[in-house]
C-alpha positions as CSV (number, residue, x, y, z in Angstrom):
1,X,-147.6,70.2,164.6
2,X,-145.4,68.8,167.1
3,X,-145.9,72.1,169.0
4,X,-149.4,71.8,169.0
5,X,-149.4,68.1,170.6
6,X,-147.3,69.2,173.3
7,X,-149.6,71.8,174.3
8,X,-152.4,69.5,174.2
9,X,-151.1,67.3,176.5
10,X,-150.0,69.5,178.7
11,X,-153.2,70.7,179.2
12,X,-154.5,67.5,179.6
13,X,-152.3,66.9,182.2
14,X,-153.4,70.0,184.0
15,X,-157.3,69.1,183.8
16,X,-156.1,65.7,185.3
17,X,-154.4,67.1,188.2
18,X,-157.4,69.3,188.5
19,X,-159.9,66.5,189.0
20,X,-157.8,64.5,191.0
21,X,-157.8,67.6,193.4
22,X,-161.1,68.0,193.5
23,X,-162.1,64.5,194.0
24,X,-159.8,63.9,197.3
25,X,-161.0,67.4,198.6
26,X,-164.6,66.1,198.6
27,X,-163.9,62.9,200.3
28,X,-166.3,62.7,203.7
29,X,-164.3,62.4,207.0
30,X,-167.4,62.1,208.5
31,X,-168.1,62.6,212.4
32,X,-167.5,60.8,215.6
33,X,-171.3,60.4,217.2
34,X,-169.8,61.7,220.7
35,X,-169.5,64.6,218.6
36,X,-172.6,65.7,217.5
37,X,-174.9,63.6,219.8
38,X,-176.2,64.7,223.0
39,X,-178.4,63.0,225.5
40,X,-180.7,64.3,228.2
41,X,-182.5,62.3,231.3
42,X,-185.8,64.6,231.7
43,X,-189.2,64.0,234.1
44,X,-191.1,66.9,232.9
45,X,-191.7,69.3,230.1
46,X,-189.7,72.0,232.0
47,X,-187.0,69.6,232.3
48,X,-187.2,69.1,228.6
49,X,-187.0,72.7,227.7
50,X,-184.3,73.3,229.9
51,X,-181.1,73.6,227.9
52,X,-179.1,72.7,231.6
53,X,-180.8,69.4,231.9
54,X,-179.4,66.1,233.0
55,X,-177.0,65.2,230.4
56,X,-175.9,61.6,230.5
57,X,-172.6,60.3,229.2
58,X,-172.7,57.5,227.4
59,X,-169.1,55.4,227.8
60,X,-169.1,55.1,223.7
61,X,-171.4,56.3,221.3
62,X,-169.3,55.0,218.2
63,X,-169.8,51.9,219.2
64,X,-173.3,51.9,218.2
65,X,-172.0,52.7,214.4
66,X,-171.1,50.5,212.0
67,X,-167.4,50.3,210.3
68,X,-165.3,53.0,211.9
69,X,-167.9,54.5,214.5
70,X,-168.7,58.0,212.7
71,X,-171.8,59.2,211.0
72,X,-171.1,60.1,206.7
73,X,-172.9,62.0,204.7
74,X,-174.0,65.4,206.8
75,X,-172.9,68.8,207.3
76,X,-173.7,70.6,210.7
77,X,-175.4,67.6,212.2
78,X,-176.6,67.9,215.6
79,X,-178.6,65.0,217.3
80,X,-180.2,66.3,220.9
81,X,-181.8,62.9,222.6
82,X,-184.3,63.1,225.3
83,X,-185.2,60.0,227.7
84,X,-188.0,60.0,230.6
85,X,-186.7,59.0,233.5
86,X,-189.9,58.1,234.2
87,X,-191.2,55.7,231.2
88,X,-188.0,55.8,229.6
89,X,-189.3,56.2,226.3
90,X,-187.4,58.2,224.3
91,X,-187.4,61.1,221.4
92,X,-184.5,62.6,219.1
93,X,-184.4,65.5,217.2
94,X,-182.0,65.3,214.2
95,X,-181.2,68.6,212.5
96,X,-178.2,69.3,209.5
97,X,-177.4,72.1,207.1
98,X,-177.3,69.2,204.0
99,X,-176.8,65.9,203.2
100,X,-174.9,64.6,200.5
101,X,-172.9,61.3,199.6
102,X,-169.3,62.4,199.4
103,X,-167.9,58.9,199.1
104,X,-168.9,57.4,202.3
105,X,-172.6,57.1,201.7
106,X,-174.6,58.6,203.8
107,X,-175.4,57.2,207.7
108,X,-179.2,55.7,208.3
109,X,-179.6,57.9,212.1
110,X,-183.0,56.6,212.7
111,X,-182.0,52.9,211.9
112,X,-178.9,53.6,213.9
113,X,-180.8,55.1,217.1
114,X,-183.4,52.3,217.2
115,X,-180.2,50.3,217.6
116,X,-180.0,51.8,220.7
117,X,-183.4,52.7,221.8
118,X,-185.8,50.2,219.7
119,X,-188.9,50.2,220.3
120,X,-188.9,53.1,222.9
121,X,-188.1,55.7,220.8
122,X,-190.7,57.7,219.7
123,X,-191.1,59.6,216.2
124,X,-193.5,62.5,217.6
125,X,-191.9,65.4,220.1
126,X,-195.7,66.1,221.0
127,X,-196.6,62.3,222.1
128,X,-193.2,62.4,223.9
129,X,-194.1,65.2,225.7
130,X,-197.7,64.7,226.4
131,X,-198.4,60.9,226.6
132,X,-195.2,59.2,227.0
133,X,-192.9,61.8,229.2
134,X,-195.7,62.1,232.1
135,X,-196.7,58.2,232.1
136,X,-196.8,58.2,235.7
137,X,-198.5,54.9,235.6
138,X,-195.4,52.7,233.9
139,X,-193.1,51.9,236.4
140,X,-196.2,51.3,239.1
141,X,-197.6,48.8,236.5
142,X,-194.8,47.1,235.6
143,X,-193.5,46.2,239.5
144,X,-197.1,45.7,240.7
145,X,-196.3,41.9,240.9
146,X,-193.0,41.9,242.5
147,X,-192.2,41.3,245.8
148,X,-190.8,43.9,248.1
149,X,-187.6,43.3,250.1
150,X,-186.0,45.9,251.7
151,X,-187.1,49.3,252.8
152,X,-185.1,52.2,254.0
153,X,-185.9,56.0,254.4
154,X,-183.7,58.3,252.8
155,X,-183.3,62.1,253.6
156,X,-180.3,63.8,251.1
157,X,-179.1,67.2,251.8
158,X,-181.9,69.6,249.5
159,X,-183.8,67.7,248.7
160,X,-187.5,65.9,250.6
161,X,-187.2,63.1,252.4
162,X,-188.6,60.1,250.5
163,X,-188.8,55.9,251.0
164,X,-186.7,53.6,248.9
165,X,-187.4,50.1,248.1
166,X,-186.0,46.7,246.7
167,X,-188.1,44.9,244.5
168,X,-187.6,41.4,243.2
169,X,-188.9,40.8,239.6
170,X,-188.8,37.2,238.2
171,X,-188.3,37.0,233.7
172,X,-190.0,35.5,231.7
173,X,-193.4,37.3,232.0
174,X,-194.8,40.3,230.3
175,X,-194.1,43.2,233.0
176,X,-190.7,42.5,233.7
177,X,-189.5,42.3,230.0
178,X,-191.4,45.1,229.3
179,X,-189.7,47.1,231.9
180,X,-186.3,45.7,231.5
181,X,-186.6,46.5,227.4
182,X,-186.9,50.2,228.6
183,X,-184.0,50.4,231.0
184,X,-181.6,48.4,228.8
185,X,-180.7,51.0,226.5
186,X,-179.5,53.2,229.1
187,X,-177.6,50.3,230.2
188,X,-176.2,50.2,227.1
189,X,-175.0,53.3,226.9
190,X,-173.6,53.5,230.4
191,X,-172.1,50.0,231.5
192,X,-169.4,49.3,229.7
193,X,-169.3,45.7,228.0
194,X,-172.7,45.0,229.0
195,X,-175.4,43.3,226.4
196,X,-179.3,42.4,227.2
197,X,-180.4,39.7,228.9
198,X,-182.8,36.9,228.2
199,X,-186.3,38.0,229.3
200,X,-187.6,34.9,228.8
201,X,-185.2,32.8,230.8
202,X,-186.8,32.5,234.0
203,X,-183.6,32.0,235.7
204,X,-182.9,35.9,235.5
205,X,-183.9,38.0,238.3
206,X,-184.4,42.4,238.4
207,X,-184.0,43.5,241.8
208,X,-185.5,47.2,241.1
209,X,-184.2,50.2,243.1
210,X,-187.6,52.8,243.5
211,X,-188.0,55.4,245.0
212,X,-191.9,56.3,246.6
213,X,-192.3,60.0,246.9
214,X,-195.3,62.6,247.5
215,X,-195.7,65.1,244.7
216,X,-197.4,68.6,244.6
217,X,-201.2,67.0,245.1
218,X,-199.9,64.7,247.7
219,X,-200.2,61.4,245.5
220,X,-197.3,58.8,245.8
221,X,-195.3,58.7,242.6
222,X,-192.5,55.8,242.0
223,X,-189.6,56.5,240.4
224,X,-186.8,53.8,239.2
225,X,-183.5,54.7,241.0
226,X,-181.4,51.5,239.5
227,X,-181.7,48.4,239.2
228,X,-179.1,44.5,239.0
229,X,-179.9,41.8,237.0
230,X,-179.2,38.2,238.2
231,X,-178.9,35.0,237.2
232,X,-179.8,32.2,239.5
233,X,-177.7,29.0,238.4
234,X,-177.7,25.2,239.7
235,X,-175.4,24.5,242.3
236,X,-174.6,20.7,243.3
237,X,-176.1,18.9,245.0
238,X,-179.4,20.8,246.0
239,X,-178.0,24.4,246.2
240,X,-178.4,27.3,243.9
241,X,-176.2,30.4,243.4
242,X,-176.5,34.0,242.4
243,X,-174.4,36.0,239.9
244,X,-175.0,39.2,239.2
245,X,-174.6,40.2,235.7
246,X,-175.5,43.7,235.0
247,X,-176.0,46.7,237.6
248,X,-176.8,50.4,237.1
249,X,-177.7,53.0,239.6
250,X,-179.1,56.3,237.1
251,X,-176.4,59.3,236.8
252,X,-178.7,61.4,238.8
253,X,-178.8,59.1,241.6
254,X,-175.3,57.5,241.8
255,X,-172.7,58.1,244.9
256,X,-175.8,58.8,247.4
257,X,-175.7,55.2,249.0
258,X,-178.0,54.2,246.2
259,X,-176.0,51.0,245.4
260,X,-174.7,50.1,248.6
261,X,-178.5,49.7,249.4
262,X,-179.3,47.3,246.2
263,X,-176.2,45.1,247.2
264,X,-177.1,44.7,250.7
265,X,-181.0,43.8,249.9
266,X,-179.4,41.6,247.5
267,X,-177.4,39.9,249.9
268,X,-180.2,39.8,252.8
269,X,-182.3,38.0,250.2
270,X,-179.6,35.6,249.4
271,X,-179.5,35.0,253.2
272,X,-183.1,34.3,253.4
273,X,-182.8,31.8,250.2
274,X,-179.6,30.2,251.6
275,X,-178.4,30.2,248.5
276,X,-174.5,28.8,248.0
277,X,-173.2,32.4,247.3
278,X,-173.0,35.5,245.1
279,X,-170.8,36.2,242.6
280,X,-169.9,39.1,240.4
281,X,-169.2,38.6,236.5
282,X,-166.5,40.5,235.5
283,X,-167.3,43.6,237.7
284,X,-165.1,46.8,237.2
285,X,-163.1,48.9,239.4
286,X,-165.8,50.8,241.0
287,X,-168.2,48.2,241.2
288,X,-165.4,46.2,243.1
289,X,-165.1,48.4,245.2
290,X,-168.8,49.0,246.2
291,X,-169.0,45.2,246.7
292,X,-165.5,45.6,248.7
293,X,-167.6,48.1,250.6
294,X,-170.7,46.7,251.3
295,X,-168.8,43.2,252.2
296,X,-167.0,44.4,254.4
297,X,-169.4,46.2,256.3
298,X,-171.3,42.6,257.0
299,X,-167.8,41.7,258.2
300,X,-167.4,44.1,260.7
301,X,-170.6,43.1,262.3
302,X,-169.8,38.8,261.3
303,X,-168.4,38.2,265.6
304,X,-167.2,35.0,264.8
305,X,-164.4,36.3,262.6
306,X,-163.6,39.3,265.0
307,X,-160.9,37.0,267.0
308,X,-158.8,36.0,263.9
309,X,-158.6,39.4,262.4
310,X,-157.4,40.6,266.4
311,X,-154.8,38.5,266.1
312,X,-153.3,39.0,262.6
313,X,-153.6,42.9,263.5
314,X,-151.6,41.4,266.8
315,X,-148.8,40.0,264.7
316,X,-148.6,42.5,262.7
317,X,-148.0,44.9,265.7
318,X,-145.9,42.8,267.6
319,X,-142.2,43.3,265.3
320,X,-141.0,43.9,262.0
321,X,-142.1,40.7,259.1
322,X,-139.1,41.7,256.8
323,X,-136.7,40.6,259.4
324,X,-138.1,36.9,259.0
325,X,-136.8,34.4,256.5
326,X,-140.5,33.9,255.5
327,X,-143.4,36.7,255.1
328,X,-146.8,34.9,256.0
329,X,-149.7,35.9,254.2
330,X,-151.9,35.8,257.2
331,X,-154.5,34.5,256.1
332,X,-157.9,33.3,257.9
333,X,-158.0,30.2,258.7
334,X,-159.9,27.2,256.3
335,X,-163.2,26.9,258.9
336,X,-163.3,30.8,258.7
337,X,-163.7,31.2,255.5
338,X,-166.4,27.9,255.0
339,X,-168.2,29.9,257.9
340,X,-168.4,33.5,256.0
341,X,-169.8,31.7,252.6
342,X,-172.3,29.9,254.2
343,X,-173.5,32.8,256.8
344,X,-172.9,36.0,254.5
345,X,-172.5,34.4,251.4
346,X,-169.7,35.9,250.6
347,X,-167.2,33.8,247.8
348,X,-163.6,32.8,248.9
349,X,-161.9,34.9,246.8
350,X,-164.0,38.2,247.6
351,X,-163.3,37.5,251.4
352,X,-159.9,36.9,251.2
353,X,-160.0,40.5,249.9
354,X,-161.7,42.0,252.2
355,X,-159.8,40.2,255.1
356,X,-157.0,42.6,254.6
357,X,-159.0,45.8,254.7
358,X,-160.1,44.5,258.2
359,X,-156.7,44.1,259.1
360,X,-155.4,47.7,257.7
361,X,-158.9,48.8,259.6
362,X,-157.5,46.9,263.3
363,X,-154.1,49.0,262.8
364,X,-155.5,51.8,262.2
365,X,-153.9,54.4,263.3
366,X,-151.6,52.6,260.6
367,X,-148.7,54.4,260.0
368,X,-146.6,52.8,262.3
369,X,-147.6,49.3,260.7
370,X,-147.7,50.4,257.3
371,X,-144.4,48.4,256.1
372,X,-145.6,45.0,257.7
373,X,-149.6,45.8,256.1
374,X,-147.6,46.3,253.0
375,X,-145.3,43.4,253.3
376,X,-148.3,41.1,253.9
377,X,-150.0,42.5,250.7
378,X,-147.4,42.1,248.8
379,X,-146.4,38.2,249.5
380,X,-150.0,37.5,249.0
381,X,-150.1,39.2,245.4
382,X,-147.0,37.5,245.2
383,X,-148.4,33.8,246.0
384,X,-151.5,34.8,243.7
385,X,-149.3,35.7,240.9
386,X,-146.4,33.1,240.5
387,X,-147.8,30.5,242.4
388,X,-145.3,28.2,245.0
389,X,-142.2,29.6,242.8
390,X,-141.5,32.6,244.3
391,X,-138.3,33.2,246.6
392,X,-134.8,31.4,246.6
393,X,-134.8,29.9,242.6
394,X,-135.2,25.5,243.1
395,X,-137.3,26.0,245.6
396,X,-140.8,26.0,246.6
397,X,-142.9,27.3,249.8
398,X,-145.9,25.4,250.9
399,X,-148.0,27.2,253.3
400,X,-149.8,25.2,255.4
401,X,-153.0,27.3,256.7
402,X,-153.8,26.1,260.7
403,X,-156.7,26.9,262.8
404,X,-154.4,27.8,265.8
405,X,-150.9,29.9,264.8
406,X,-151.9,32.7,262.4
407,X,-148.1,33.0,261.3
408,X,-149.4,30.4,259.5
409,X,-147.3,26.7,259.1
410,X,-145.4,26.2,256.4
411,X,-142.8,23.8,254.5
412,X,-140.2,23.9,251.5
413,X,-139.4,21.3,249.1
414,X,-136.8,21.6,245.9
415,X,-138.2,22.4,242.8
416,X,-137.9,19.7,239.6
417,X,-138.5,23.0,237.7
418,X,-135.4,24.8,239.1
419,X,-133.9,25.4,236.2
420,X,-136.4,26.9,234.4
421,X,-137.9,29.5,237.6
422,X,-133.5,30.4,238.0
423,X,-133.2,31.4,234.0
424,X,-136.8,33.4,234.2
425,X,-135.5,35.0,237.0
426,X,-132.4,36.4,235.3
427,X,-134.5,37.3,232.3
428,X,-137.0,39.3,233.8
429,X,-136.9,39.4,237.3
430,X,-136.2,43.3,237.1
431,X,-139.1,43.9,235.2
432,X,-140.8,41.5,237.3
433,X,-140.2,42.8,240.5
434,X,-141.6,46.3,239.2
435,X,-144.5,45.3,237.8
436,X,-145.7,43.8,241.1
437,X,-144.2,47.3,243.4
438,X,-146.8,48.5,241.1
439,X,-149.8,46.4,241.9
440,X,-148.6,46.3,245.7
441,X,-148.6,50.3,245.6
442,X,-152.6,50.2,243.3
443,X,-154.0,47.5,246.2
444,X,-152.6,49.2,249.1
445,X,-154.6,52.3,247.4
446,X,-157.8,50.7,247.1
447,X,-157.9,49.3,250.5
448,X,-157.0,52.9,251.9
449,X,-159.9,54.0,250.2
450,X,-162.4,51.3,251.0
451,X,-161.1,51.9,254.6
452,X,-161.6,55.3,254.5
453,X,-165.4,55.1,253.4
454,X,-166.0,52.8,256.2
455,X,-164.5,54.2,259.4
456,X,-165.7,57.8,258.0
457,X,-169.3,56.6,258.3
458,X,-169.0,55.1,261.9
């Protein structure tokens, strides 16, 4: 008998372990959405049946699922997503070998695409492709009250020469949020951070990049390039000041001088409004450094700052800084800078940053500068960084900017906080000191290539 119970729970045992096998094997990893999702810009039915199409690249799909980003409950799922890049209505086709809930429950794909794509994505491939992919008419429509503000010809390399204009769209009427709720799901999907505006606040303003050009029949069709969305805030006491919030130029489009032309209009219209300035929330690397670009460029052609950046490029010619007690920054002087905001538009900060890719521009050809450019870089980041504190520990330096010395005045005073700037020097001056090398060695980059962009175009 006591055999008997032995086996028995032995085998009960066994059929445990058994279950317990199975059950973990059947668990749903699910999939990551970059990984089974692909999405096409077409303008025409040929387009659409083209397996090499346009395919855009979203910055992250997961993002647009809930919990842990990945789509549960298919086997072989494959989601092929076409937009018109001439409506911008959209259609996906969603096909998988089964479905089952293996734990995880099994994901909601058309709730979670009309996350994205809301009211412009369309259930029938035939209406896509008939009605909604050849609406010539939508763009045309929705812009047909905006005003135009800049117009340049553009002739690429392959392809017919076509016109380009700026248009300036006012929210908080029916065209413009109708247009804008098309485009913002690409935005979405490509600007990193960004999330819709308020249509209805007339405060925000589209300045629409399209292009006019003559198809087969010889009609002119308008196609959206890009566009920047901009909010126009109150400035004391009687002034008024734009930030630009969102900005795409489309994938097919971008690096063909596309953006540079949407900034400039921008700030030609900000000339015309005498507005306060422009400003840029939160703009990433490359954006920076389109704005960098385009600023810049207005810089270059601004006379009345031509004289001060001569002579900082003269000082920085005329002996080496590291043999001085005290790198300047060389920095314009106060009026200089009033005089670009108000005449360009162009912020403090922004300016300040450009000022030293006109320098590295004045010594070009550089390389027999290149350790005074880079000491001058350097004390500014330092300055910007740790403040007054930098230098012999107890001590402060207080530069003292002058409208006639660009070596710039300067004083020094003892610290009160001596103590404290001499023990976090010890601690982690080291690491300090390589951390900034570092972002000398990344800014020095960046104006190199800014520089580069601008002299190879002259």
């Amino acid at each position: 008998m006591g055999q008997k119970q032995k086996q028995s729970l032995e085998l009960d045992l066994t059929e445990t372990k058994k279950r317990r096998r199975v059950g973990f094997s059947g668990t749903d990893a699910g999939v990551e959405a970059k990984d089974c999702i692909r999405i096409f810009l077409v303008s025409s039915k040929e387009e659409f049946d083209d397996p090499e199409s346009f395919v855009v690249n979203p910055v992250d799909l997961n993002g647009f699922f809930d919990g842990e980003g990945k789509i549960y409950g298919y086997e072989d799922l494959k989601i092929s997503i076409w937009i018109s890049s001439i409506s911008f209505y959209a259609y996906a086709d969603i096909t998988f070998r089964s479905s089952a809930d293996r734990g995880k429950g099994i994901t909601e794909l058309k709730e979670a695409l009309q996350a994205i794509f809301a009211e412009t994505l369309v259930d029938s491939k035939d209406e896509f492709l008939e009605k909604y992919l050849v609406d010539r008419n939508f763009l045309r429509t929705n812009i047909s009250d905006g005003k135009v503000l800049k117009t340049k010809a553009f002739n690429h390399t392959g392809s017919d020469a076509s016109d380009v204009e700026v248009v300036r769209l006012v929210a908080g009427n029916m065209a413009t949020g109708q247009l804008y709720s098309h485009i913002i799901p690409l935005t979405l999907l490509l600007v990193n951070g960004s999330s819709p505006i308020d249509v209805t606040d007339s405060q925000w303003e589209l300045y629409v990049l399209v292009q006019k050009k003559a198809d087969e029949q010889g009609e002119i069709q308008s196609m959206l390039l890009g566009f920047t969305a901009v909010y126009r805030f109150y400035h004391y006491p009687d002034d008024s000041r734009l930030r630009l919030g969102q900005i795409l130029v489309l994938p097919p489009y971008q690096r063909k001088g596309y953006g540079c032309f949407l900034l400039e209009a921008l700030y030609d219209f900000a000339i015309s409004e005498n507005v306060f300035d422009i400003t840029i929330e939160e703009p990433l690397d490359e954006l920076q450094n389109l704005r960098s670009c385009v600023e810049t460029r207005r810089l270059l052609r601004f006379e009345p700052i031509q004289p001060l950046v001569a002579k900082a490029v003269s000082l920085l010619k005329s002996g080496r800084l590291s043999k001085k007690t005290h790198i300047p920054r060389v920095l314009p002087p106060p009026s200089a800078i009033d005089d670009v905001r108000k005449n360009l538009k162009i912020t403090k900060k922004q300016f300040l940053q450009c000022w030293e890719v006109l320098i590295y521009i004045g010594l070009i050809p550089v390389d027999k500068y290149m350790e005074n450019f880079v000491n001058i870089v350097s004390a500014r980041l330092k300055y910007d960084i740790l403040g007054k504190d930098f230098g012999t520990a107890g001590k402060q330096v207080l530069e003292v900017p002058n409208d006639v010395d660009e070596e710039m005045s300067f004083v020094m005073i003892k610290s009160g906080a001596g103590e404290d700037i001499t023990a976090m020097t010890e601690d982690s001056g080291t690491n300090r000191e390589e951390e900034l090398e570092k972002l000398v060695q990344h800014r020095v980059k960046e104006i190199q290539l800014i520089a580069k962009k601008l002299t190879s175009n002259v």
